[in-house]
N, C-alpha and C positions, 0 to 999 in steps of 0.2 A: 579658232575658238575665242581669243583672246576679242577680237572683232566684234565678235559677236555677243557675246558678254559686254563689253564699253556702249554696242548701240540699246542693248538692252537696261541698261545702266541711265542711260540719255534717256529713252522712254520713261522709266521710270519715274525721273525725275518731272521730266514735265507732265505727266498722269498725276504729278501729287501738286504742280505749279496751275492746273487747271480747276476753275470753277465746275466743270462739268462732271469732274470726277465726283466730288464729294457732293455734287448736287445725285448724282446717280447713287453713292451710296448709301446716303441720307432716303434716299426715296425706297430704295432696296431693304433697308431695317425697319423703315417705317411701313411697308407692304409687308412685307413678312411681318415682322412683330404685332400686327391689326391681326391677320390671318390665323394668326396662332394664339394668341389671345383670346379670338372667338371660338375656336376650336374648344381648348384646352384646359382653362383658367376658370371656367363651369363644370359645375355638372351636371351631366355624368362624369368623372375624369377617364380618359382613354390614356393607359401611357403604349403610346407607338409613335414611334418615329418615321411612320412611313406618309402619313397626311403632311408633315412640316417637310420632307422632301419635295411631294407631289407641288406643295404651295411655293415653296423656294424657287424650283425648277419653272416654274411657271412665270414668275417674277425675271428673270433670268431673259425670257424672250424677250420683254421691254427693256431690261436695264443692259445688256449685250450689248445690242447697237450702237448704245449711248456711249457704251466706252470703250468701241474700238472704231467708229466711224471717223474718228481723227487721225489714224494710227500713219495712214499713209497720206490719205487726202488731204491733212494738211501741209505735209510736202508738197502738194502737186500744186494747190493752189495758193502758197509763201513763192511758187518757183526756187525753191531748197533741191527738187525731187533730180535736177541736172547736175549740182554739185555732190549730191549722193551718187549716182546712178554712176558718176566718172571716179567716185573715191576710191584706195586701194581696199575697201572691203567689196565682197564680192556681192551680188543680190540675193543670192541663198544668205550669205552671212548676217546684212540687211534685213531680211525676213522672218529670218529664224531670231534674230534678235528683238525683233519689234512682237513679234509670236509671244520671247519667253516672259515682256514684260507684262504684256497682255494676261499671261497664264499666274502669274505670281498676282497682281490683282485680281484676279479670279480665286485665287485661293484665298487672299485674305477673306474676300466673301464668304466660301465655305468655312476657313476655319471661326469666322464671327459666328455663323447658322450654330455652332457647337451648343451657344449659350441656351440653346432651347431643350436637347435631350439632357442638359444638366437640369434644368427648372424640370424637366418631366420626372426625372430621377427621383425629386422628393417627391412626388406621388405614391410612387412601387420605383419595383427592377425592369431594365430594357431587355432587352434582348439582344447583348450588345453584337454577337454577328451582323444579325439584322440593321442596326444601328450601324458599322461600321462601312458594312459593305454599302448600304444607301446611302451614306457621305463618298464613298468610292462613286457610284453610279453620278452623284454630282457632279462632284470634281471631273469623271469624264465625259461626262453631256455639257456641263459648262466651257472644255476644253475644245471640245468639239466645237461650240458655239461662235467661241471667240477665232476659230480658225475661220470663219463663213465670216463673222462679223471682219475680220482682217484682210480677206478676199473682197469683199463687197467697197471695202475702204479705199482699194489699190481700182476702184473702177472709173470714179470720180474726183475731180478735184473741190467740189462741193460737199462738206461735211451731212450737210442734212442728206441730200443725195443719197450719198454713201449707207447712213442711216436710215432710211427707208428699204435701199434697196437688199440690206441684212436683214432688215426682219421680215420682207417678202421671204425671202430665201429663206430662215430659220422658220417663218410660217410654212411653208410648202415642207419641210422634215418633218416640222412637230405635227400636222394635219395628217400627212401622208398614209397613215396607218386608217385613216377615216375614210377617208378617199378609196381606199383597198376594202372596206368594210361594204361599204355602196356600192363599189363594182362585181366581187364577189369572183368566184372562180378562182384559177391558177393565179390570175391577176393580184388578187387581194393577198397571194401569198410571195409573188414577189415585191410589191408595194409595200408589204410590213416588213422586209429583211432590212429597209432604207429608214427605219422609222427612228429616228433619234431617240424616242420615249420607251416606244414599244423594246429596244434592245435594253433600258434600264431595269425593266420589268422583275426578271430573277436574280440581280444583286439587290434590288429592293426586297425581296424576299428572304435574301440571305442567301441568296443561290450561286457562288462563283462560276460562271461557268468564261471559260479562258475566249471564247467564241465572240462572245461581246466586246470584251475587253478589249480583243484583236480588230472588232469592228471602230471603234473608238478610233483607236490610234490610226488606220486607213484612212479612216475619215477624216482625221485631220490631217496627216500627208497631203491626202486628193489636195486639198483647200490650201493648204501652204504650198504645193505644186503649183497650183491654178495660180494663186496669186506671185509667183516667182515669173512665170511665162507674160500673165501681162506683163510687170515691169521689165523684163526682158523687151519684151515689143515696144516698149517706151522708149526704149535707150536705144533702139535702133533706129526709132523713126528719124 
């Protein structure tokens, strides 16, 4: 643990030493705050916190890629990725460490998005379940996200590469439920069990249901798995 807490510690650090980062989050406040300003800031006034979710999450597929397509890739392509892969931390330690700094930027994201059901507050009252559990449904679809965006990183030693090749990937989850819509039949209802959006659905509601929740966390297992097994196959080549 201690391992992995220090590599996470190191990411951090250089997520905050990188132009990319604050270029992504600068883009991510300025997309979202346009988005919700158009919304909200007219009237009619609507206070729901479930549009500024939908617009957030959506912002989220671009800005993903962007800050975790370095996470590994740039190891591989510094040639860093051999004195890692021989260090006494382990590759699960490694991965899981590079995950949780990924996720704590991720959260700073969601906890900034706050600023917006406070502006709505002075309208009326929320609905704060509704409100609460939609910042939930975030935080685990962005979690999820950054686990694909972290897999996708460990593929290439090319950062844009990498970046590309995560939002192909986060494109095919977020689609997938569409894709089941056109096809129709049994089909369209196993395609929607996979749909990153469609599982946010009844926490956006206010609906806990522990189903998704468990979907979430799988999801990102699979993908922190995945991306352990390549670097695994790395260090043996």
């Amino acid at each position: 643990m201690r391992r992995t807490l220090a590599m996470a510690r190191k990411e951090l650090q250089l997520y905050f030493y990188s132009p990319i980062a604050y270029a992504a989050f600068a883009f991510f406040f300025v997309i979202a705050g346009y988005f919700f300003s158009a919304n909200f800031l007219y009237p009619p006034y609507i206070v729901d916190v479930r549009p500024v979710f939908g617009t957030i999450t959506f912002v989220f597929l671009f800005i993903i890629p962007l800050l975790t397509m370095r996470l590994v890739s740039d190891e591989l392509r510094q040639g860093t990725d051999e004195l890692l892969l021989t260090s006494p931390a382990s590759i699960t330690e490694i991965v899981v460490g590079k995950y949780i700094s990924a996720i704590v930027v991720q959260l700073l994201l969601v906890a900034g998005s706050l600023i917006y059901p406070l502006i709505l507050s002075v309208y009326g009252d929320l609905d704060l379940p509704v409100m609460w559990l939609s910042f939930l449904a975030m935080f685990l679809m962005g979690a999820a996200m950054m686990a694909v965006g972290l897999f996708a990183s460990s593929l290439s030693a090319h950062q844009m590469v990498s970046g590309i090749a995560g939002f192909a990937i986060l494109l095919l989850f977020w689609t997938i439920e569409w894709l089941g819509d056109s096809v129709g039949g049994k089909i369209k209802d196993y395609l929607g069990i996979f749909s990153i959006v469609g599982r946010a659905g009844d926490l956006q509601k206010g609906v806990l249901d522990f189903a998704d929740v468990i979907f979430y966390v799988t999801f990102i297992a699979v993908f922190i798995v995945l991306s352990i097994q390549v670097l695994e196959r790395k260090r043996w080549r």
